[in-house]
C-alpha positions as CSV (number, residue, x, y, z in Angstrom):
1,X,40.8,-57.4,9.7
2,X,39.9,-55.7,12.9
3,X,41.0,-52.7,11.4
4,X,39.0,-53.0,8.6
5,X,35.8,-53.0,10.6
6,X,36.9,-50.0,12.1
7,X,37.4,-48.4,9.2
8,X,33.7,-49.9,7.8
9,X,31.9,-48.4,11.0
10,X,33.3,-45.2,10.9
11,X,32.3,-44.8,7.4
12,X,28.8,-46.4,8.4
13,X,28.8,-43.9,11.0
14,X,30.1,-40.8,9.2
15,X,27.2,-41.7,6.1
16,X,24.5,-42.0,9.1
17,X,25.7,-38.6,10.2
18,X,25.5,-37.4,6.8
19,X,22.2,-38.9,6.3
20,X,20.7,-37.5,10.4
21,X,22.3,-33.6,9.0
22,X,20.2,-33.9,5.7
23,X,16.9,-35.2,7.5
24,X,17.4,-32.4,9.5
25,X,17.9,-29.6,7.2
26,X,14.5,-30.9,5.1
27,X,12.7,-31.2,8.4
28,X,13.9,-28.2,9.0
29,X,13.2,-26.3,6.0
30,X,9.7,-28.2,5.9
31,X,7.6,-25.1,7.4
32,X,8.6,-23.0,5.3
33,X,8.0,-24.7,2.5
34,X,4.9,-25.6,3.5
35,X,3.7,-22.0,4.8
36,X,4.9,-21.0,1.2
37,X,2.5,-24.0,-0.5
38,X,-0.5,-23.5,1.4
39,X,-2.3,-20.4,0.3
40,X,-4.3,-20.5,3.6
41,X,-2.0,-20.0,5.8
42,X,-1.8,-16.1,7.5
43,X,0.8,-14.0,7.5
44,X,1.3,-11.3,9.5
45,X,3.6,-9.4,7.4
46,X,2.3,-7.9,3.7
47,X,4.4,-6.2,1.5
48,X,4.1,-5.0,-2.2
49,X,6.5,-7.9,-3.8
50,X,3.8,-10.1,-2.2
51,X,0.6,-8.3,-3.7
52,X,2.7,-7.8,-6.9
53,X,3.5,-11.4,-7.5
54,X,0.0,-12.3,-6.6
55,X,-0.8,-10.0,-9.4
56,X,1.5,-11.4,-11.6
57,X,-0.1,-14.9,-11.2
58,X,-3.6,-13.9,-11.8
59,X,-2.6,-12.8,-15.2
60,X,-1.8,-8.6,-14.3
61,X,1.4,-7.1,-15.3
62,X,2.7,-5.6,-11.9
63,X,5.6,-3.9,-10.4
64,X,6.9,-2.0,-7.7
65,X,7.1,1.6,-7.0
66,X,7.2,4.0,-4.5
67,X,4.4,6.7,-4.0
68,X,5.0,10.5,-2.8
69,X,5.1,9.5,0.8
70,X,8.0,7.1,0.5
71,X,5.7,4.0,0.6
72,X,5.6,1.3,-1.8
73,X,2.6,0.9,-4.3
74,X,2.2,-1.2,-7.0
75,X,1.7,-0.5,-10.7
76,X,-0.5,-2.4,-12.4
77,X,-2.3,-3.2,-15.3
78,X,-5.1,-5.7,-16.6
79,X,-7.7,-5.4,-19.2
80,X,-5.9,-2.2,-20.5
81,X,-6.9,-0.2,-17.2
82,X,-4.1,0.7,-15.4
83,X,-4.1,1.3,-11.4
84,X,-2.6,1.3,-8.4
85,X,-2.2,-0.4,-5.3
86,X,-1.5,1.9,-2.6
87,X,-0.3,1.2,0.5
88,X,-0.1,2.7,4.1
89,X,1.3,2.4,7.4
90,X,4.6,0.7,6.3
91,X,8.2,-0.3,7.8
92,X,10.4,2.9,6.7
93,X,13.5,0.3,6.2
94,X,14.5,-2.0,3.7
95,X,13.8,-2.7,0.6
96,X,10.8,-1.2,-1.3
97,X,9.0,-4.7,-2.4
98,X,9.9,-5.9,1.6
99,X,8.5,-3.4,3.8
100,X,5.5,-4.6,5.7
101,X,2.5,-2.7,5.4
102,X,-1.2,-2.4,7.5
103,X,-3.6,-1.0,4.7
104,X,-3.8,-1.3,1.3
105,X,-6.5,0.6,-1.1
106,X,-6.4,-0.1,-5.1
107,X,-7.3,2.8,-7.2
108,X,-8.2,3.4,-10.4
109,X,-8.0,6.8,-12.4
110,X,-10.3,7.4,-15.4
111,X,-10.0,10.5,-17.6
112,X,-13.3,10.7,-19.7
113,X,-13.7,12.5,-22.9
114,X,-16.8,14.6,-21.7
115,X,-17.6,15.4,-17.6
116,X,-19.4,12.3,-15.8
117,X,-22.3,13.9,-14.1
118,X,-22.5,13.4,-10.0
119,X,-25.8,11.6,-10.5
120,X,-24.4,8.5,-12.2
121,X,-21.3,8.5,-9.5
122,X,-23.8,8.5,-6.7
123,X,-25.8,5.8,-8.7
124,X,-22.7,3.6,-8.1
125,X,-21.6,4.2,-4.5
126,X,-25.3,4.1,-3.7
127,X,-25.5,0.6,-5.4
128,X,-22.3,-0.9,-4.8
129,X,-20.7,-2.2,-1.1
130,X,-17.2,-2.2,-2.4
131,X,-15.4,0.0,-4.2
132,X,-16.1,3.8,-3.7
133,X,-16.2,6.7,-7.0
134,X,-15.8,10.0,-6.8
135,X,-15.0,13.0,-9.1
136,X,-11.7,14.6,-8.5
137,X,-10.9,18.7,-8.3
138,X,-8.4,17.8,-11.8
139,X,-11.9,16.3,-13.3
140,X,-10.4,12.6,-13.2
141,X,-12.9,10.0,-12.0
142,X,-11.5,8.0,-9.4
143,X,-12.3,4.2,-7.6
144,X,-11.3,3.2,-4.5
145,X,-11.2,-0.3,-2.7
146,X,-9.7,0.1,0.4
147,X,-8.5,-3.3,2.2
148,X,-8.5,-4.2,5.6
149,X,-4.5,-5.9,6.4
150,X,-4.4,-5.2,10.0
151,X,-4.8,-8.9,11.6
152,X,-2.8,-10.7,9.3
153,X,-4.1,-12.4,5.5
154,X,-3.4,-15.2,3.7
155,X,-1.9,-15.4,-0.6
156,X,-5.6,-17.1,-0.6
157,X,-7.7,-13.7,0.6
158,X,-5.1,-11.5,-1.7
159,X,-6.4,-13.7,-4.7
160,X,-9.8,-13.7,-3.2
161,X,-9.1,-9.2,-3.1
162,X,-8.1,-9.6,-6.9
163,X,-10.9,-11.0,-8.0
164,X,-13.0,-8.5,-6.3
165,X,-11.0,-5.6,-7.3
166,X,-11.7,-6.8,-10.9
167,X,-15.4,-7.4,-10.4
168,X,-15.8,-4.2,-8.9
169,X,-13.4,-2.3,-12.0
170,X,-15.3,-4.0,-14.7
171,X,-18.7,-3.0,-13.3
172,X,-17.8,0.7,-12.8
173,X,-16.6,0.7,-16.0
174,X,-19.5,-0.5,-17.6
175,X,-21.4,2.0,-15.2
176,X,-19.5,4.7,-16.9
177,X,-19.1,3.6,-20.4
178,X,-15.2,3.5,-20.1
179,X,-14.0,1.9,-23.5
């Protein structure tokens, strides 16, 4: 009998362990969890998987790329406008959709049918706070939206930067008469 009870305590004791090493390894893996849950919190670290995934769950098709320089950008594409999300000042290691980045500017390209005359680009940068047009030396149009990375953001201000990137796009290109 006495043996018995041994045997019955060290199983007790062995499931209690079991049970303490579980507990543990939630408790453990709670912050992360929750840092990826809460769209507040800030992160120091952005990268181009994160913007592209954002991307994705707004409703853009995105995906990663590299630009001339070696950096990531992304590619994407909503309302039938394609652009890009460029990005600078980034970790030269890793993988492209990893490396952490300081600056970010989305751009647009717009090829027109007939020359867009200066007037109605200085219209918009002369009317608008965000997003900055000018004509390139190829005759594209191009819009800018530079973003500001440096201290840390949260998944929270990169849907906020979305949905300012497309009020901004779908006001230039009613400005211009694109489509």
């Amino acid at each position: 009998m006495e043996e018995m009870t041994r045997y019955a305590m060290n199983e007790t004791r062995r499931r209690i362990a079991a049970a303490a090493m579980a507990a543990a390894a939630v408790l453990a893996a709670t912050p992360v969890l929750a840092a990826a849950e809460d769209r507040t919190a800030i992160v120091s670290r952005v990268t181009a998987g994160m913007v592209s995934e954002t991307m994705k769950d707004h409703g853009y098709t995105a995906y990663v790329d590299k630009d001339g320089e070696g950096d990531p950008m992304v590619i994407g594409t909503v309302d039938g406008t394609r652009f890009g999300v460029i990005f600078f000042d980034c970790e030269k290691t890793g993988a492209m959709p990893d490396r952490a980045c300081t600056d970010v500017e989305f751009t647009a390209l717009y090829t027109l049918k007939k020359k867009l005359p200066l007037k109605t680009l200085n219209a918009w940068n002369a009317g608008n706070a965000f997003g900055k047009a000018y004509l390139r030396d190829d005759g594209d149009v191009a819009l800018e939206m530079p973003i500001n990375l440096a201290d840390g953001v949260s998944i929270s201000y990169l849907d906020s930067t979305l949905e300012w990137w497309d009020a901004v796009r779908q006001g230039f290109e009613k400005h211009i008469g694109w489509k």
